[in-house]
C-alpha positions in Angstrom: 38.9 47.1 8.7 37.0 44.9 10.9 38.5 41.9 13.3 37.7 38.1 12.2 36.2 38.3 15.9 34.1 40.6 15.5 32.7 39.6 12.2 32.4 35.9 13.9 30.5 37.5 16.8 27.9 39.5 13.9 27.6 36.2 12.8 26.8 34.5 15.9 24.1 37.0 17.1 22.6 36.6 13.5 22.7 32.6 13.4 20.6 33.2 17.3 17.9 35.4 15.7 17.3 33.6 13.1 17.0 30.2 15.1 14.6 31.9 17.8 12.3 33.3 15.3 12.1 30.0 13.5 11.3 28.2 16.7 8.9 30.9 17.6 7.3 30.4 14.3 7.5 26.4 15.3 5.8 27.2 18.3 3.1 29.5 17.1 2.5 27.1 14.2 1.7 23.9 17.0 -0.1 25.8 19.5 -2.2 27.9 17.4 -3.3 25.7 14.8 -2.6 22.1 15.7 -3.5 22.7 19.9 -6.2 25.8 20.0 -7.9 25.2 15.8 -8.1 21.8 15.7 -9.4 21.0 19.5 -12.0 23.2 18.7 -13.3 21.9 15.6 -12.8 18.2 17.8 -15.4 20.0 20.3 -17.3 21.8 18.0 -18.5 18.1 16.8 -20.0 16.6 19.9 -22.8 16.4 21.1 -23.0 17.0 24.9 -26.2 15.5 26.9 -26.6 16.2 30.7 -25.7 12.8 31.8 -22.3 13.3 29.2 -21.5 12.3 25.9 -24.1 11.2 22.8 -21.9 9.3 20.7 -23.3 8.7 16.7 -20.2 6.3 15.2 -19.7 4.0 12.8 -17.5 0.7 12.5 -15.1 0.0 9.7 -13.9 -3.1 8.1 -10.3 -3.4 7.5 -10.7 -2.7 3.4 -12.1 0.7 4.0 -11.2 3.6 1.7 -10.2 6.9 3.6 -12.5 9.4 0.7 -15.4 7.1 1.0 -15.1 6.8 5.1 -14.6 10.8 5.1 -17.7 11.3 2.7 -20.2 8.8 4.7 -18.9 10.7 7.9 -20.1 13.6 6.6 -23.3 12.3 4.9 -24.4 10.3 8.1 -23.6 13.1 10.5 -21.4 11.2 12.8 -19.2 12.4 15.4 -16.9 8.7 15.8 -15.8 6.4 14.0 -14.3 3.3 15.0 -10.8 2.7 13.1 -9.6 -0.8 12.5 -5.5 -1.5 12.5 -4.9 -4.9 10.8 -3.5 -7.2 12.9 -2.5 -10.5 10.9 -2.2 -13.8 12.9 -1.2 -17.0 10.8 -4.1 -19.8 12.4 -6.7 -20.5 14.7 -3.6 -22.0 16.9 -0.7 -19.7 16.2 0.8 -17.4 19.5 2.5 -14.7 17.3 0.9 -12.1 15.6 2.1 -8.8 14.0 0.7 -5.1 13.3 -0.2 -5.1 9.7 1.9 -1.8 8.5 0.2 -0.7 5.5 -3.1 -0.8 7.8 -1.5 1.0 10.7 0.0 3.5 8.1 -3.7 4.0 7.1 -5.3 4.2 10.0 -2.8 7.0 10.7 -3.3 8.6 7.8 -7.1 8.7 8.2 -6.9 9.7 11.7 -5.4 12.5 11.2 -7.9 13.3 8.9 -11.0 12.7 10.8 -9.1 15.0 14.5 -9.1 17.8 11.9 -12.8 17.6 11.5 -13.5 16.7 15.1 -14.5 13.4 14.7 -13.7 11.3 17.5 -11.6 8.4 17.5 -12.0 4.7 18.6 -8.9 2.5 17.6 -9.6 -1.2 17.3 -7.0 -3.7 17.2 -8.5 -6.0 14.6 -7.3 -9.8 14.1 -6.9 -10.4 10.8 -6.9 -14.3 10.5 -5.5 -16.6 7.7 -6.1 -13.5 5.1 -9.5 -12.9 7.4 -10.9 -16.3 6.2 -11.4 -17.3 10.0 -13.1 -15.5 13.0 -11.3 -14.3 16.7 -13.9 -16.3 18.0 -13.0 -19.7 16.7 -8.7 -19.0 18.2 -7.5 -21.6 20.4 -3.9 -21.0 20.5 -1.0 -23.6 21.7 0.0 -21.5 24.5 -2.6 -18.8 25.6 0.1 -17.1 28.2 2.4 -16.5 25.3 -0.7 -15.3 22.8 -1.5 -12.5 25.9 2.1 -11.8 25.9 2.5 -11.1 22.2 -1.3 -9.8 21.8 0.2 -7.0 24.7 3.6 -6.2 23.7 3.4 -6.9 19.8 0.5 -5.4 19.1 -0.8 -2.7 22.1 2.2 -1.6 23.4 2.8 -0.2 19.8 -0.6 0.7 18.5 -0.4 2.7 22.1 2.5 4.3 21.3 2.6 4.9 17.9 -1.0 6.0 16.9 -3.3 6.2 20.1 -1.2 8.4 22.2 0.3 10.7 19.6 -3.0 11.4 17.8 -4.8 11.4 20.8 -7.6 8.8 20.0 -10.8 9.0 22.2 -10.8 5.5 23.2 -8.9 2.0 22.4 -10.8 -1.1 22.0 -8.3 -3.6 23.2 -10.0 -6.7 23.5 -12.4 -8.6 21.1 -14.6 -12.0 21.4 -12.3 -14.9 22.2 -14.7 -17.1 23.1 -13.0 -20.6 22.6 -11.3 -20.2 25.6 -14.2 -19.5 27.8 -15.2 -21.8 30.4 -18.8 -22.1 31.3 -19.7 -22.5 35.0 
């Protein structure tokens, strides 16, 4: 008859195999597919000059359909493509803005898509103004100190940290035309 100790230390050494050779399983699973498969089809796709990096992209609007963008990627041959993430702001005067969700959740979604073919990736932070009836380069906001400070910390700061750094985009556009601030000299 066997001791309830030794029975609990069977059952210990069985619980520790089983646990590394799922996280060895984890590991294989990230490194080999997601680091070395992946980063090769995402060099595979570029086209490398001598004096560095031919880009052939295209620019989405903010009511793009993921099939459709993956399909004209693949027809036009390109190697970017610049993803739009909604960014809704109220008026040509308001100071607060916010991340649309359902377009970040997109833009997530289709990025993901596109690093497993290769294509490169250029996020763009795109105002979205009163339902997109008026144009970033017609804002004048109330307070322009407090528009910088929501435009950084409301809408980079997560855009950053939620899409560009874990899907590792190739660039982020952060800025756009604000002209009706500009003062001619």
């Amino acid at each position: 008859m066997s001791s309830p100790l030794s029975h609990l230390k069977r059952t210990k050494i069985t619980i520790l195999v089983v646990a590394i050779i799922l996280i060895l399983i984890v590991l294989i699973k990230v490194v080999l597919i997601d680091v070395v498969y992946v980063g090769q089809k995402f060099s595979e796709n570029r086209i490398i000059t001598p004096w560095g990096e031919k880009i052939k992209s295209g620019s989405l609007s903010v009511d793009y359909s993921i099939d459709q963008t993956l399909s004209d990627v693949e027809r036009l041959g390109l190697n970017t493509v610049n993803v739009p993430v909604q960014i809704d702001i109220p008026s040509l005067t308001s100071n607060t803005m916010i991340v649309n969700p359902e377009s970040k959740n997109k833009a997530i979604e289709l990025i993901k898509k596109l690093r497993y073919k290769g294509i490169n990736v250029i996020l763009e932070p795109y105002p979205y103004i009163k339902n997109g009836e008026l144009y970033e380069t017609q804002l004048k906001p109330t307070d322009v100190n407090a528009w910088f400070w929501n435009w950084k910390q409301v809408v980079l700061s997560p855009i950053i940290k939620d899409i560009a750094i874990p899907y590792k985009v190739y660039a982020l556009m952060y800025w756009f035309e604000f002209r009706a601030n500009r003062k001619r000299i």
